[in-house]
C-alpha positions as CSV (number, residue, x, y, z in Angstrom):
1,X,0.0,0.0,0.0
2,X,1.5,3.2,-0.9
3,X,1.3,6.2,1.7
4,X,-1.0,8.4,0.1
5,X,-3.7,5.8,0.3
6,X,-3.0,5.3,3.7
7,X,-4.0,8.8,3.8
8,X,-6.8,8.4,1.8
9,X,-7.8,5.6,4.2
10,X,-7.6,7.3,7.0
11,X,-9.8,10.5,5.6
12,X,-12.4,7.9,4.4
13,X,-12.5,6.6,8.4
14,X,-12.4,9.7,10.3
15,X,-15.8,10.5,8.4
16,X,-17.3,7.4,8.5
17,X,-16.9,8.1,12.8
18,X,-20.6,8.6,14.0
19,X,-19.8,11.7,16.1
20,X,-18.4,13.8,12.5
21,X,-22.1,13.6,11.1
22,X,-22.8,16.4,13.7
23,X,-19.7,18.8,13.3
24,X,-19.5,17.8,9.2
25,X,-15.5,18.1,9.6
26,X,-13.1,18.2,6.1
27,X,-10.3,16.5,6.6
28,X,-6.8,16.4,4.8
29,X,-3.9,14.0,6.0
30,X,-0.2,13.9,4.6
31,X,3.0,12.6,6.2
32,X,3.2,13.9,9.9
33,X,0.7,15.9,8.8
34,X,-3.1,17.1,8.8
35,X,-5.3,19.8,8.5
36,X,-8.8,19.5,9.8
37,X,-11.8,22.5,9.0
38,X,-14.8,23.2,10.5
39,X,-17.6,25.5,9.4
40,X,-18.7,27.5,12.8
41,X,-22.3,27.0,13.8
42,X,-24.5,28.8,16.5
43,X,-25.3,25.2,17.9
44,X,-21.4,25.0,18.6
45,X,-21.9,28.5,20.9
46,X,-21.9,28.7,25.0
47,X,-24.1,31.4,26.5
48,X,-21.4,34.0,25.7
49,X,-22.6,33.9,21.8
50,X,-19.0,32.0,20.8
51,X,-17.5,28.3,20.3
52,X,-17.3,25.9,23.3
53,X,-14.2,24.9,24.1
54,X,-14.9,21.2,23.5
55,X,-15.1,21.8,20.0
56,X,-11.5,23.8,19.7
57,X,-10.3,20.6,21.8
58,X,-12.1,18.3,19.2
59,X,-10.4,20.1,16.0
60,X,-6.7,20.9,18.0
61,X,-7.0,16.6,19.0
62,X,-8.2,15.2,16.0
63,X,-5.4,17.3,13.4
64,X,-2.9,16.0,15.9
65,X,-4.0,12.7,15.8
66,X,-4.4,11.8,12.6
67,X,-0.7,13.7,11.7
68,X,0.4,11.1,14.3
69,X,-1.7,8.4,12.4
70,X,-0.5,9.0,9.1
71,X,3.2,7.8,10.5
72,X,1.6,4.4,11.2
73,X,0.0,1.9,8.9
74,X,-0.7,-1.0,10.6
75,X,-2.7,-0.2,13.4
76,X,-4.7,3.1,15.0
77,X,-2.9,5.4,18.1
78,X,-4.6,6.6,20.8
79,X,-4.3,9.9,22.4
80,X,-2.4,9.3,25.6
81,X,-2.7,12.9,27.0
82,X,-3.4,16.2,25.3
83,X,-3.2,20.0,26.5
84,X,-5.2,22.8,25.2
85,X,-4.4,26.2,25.3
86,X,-7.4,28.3,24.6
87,X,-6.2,32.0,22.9
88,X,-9.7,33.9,21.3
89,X,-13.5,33.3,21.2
90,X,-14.6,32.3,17.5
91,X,-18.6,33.3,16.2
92,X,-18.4,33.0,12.8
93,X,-16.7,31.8,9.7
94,X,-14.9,28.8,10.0
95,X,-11.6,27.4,12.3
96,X,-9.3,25.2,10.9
97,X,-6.7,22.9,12.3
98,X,-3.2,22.2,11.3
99,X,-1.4,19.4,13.0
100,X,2.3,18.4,12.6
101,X,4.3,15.2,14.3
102,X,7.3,17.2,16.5
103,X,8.4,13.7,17.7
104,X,8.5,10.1,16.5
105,X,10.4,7.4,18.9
106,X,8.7,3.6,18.9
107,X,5.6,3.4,20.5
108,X,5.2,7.3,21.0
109,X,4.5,9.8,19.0
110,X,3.7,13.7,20.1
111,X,2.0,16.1,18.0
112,X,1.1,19.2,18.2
113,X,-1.9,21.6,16.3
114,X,-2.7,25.0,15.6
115,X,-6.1,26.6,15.4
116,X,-6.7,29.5,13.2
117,X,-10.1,31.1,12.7
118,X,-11.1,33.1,9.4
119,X,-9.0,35.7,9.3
120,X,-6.2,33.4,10.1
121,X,-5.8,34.6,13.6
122,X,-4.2,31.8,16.5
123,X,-7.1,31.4,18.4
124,X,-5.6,28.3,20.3
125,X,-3.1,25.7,20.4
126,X,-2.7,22.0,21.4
127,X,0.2,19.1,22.1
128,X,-0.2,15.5,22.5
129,X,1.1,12.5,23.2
130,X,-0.3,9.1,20.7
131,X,0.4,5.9,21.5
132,X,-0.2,2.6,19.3
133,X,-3.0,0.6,20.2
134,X,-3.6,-3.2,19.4
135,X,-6.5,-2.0,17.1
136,X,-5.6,-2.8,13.1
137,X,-6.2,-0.4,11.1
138,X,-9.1,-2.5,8.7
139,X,-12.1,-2.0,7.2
140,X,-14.4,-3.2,10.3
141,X,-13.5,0.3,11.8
142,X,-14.0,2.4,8.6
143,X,-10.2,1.9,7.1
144,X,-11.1,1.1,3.3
């Protein structure tokens, strides 16, 4: 298998994931890389009239992931740990996510993403640590 349909792969399973109906996330993946965008919705918003946190953790964790997924091809990580730190309120437009690999030793990988809003502005930031897990990447989890 060749990497870019690893890639390919990988794109086809994040959206086949039940939770991605509700957010309708785009996903890109590369080597070490990934870049993740979400249009903003009012049904994302907390009483202050902006995003929720949880969804800047979902789009900071997931471009991290799959940037640290893209390095393996035989079975899925799992995020071990990851810290946000949360930098401007979003209420329109769209954010978008770009996560890189910063470090690749055996069982561990750590990652870390960037969240940008419209006008390209660093509205937060994220680092993680992935770990292989015993689960194969195959097409009973949405890997075809």
């Amino acid at each position: 298998m060749g990497h870019r349909d690893h890639y390919r792969k990988l794109e086809k399973m994040y959206l086949s994931a039940p939770c991605n109906e509700y957010y309708s996330p785009v996903l890109s993946v590369s080597h070490g890389a990934a870049e993740l965008i979400i249009e903003v919705r009012k049904d994302f918003f907390h009483s202050a009239g902006s995003v929720h946190g949880s969804v800047y953790f979902k789009a900071l964790d997931d471009a991290a992931f799959f940037a640290a997924n893209s390095l393996v091809e035989d079975v899925l990580v799992l995020t071990a740990d990851f810290n946000v730190h949360l930098a401007l309120p979003v209420s329109h437009g769209r954010i978008k996510a770009t996560g890189k690999v910063i470090h690749s030793s055996g069982n561990l990988l750590t990652a870390g993403s960037l969240l940008f809003d419209s006008e390209g502005r660093e509205i937060a930031r994220g680092t993680g640590s992935f770990v292989r897990s015993k689960i194969k990447l195959s097409s009973g989890i949405g890997y075809k």
